[in-house]
ROLUM-159985 format. One record per residue: residue in three letters; x, y, z negated of N, C-alpha, C, CB in turn. Coordinates in steps of 0.02 Angstrom, whole numbers, plus 50000, padded with zeros to 5 digits. Each point is the difference from the previous one (the first is absolute). Glycine has a CB too. Layout:
N
ALAXYZXYZXYZXYZ...
END
This chain:
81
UNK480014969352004500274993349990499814995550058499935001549876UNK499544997650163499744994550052500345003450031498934994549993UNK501215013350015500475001050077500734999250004499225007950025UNK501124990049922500544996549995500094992450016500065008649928UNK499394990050059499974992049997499674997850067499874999249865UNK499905007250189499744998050071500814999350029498595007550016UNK501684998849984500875002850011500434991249986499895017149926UNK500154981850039500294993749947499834995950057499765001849857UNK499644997350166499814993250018499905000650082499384996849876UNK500715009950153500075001650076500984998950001498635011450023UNK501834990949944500654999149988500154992149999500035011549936UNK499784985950014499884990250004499844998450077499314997949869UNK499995003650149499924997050057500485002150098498724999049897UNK501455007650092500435001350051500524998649999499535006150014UNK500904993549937500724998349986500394996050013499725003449946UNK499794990450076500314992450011499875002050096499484989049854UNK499925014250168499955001150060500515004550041498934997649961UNK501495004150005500345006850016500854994850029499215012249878UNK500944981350096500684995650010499754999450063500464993249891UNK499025004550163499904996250047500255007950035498984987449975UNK500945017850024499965005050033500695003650017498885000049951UNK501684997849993500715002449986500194994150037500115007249882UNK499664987350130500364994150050500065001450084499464991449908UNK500015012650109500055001750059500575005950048498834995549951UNK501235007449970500515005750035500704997250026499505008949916UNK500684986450073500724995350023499814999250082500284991249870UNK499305006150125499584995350075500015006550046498924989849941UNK500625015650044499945006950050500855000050013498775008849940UNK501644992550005500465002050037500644997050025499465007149952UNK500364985850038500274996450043499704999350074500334995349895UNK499345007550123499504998250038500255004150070499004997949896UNK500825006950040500275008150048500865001250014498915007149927UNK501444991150050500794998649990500134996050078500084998149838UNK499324995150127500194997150083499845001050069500034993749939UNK499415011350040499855003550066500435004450013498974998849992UNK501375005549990500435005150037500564998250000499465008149979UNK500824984650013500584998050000499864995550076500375000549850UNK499234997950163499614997150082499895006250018499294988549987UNK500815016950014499775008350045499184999550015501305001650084UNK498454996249856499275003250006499965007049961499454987650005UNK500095015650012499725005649948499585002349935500225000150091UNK499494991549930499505000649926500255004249923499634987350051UNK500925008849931500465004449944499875005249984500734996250027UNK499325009250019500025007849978499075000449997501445006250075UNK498214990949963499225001549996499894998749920499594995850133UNK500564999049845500094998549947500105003549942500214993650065UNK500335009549924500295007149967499565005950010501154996250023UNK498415003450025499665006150000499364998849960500525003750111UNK499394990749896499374998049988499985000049921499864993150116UNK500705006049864500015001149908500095004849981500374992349978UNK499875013950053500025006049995499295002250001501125000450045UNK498394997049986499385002950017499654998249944500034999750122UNK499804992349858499674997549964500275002549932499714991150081UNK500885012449918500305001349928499775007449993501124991550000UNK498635011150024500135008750025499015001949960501154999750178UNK498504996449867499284998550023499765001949911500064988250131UNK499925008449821499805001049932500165005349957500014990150013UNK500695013450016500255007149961499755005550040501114995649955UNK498575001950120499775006250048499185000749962500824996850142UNK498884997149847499235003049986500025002549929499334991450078UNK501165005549886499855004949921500165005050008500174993949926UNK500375008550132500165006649995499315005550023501364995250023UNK498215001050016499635003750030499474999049944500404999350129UNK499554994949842499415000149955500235005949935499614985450034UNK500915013949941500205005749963499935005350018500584995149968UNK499505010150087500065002050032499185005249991501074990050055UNK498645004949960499385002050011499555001349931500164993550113UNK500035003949846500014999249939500005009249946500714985450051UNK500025013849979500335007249985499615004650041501204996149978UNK498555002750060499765007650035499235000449990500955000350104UNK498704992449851499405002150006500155001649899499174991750145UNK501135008849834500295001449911499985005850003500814991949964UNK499685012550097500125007750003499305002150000501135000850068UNK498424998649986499515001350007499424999749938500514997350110UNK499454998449841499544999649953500365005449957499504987250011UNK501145015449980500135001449962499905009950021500714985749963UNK499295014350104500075006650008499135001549975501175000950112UNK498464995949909499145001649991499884999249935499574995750105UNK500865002649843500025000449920500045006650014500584989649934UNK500135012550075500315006250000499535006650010500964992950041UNK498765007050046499495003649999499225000249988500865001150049
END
């Protein structure tokens, strides 16, 4: 029950923090729009850069899983023998 009601009350307090954060995504890409419409390059750095930061959190669980699974096999084979 208190760990519902920590959940409850971390959800309350981020939630309202989370609008200031959905306001910015207009601005970036207006930003970036107007840069490669002036023939700068920033734009595409840009695109990569969310690809990376988006990529970055599914690469370490994979490895933390990963590692996970191979130290599981292992406890399980030294049951075995």
């Amino acid at each position: 029950m208190k760990s519902k009601i920590i959940i409850l009350v971390l959800i309350l307090v981020i939630l309202p923090l989370g609008i200031d954060l959905i306001a910015q995504c207009p601005m970036c890409r207006m930003a970036a729009e107007s840069n490669l419409d002036n023939g700068g390059t920033e734009g595409r750095g840009l695109n990569t850069g969310i690809l990376y930061l988006f990529s970055m959190p599914y690469l370490i669980a994979g490895v933390l899983g990963f590692i996970w699974w191979k130290n599981k096999i292992k406890d399980v084979d030294e049951l075995v023998n």
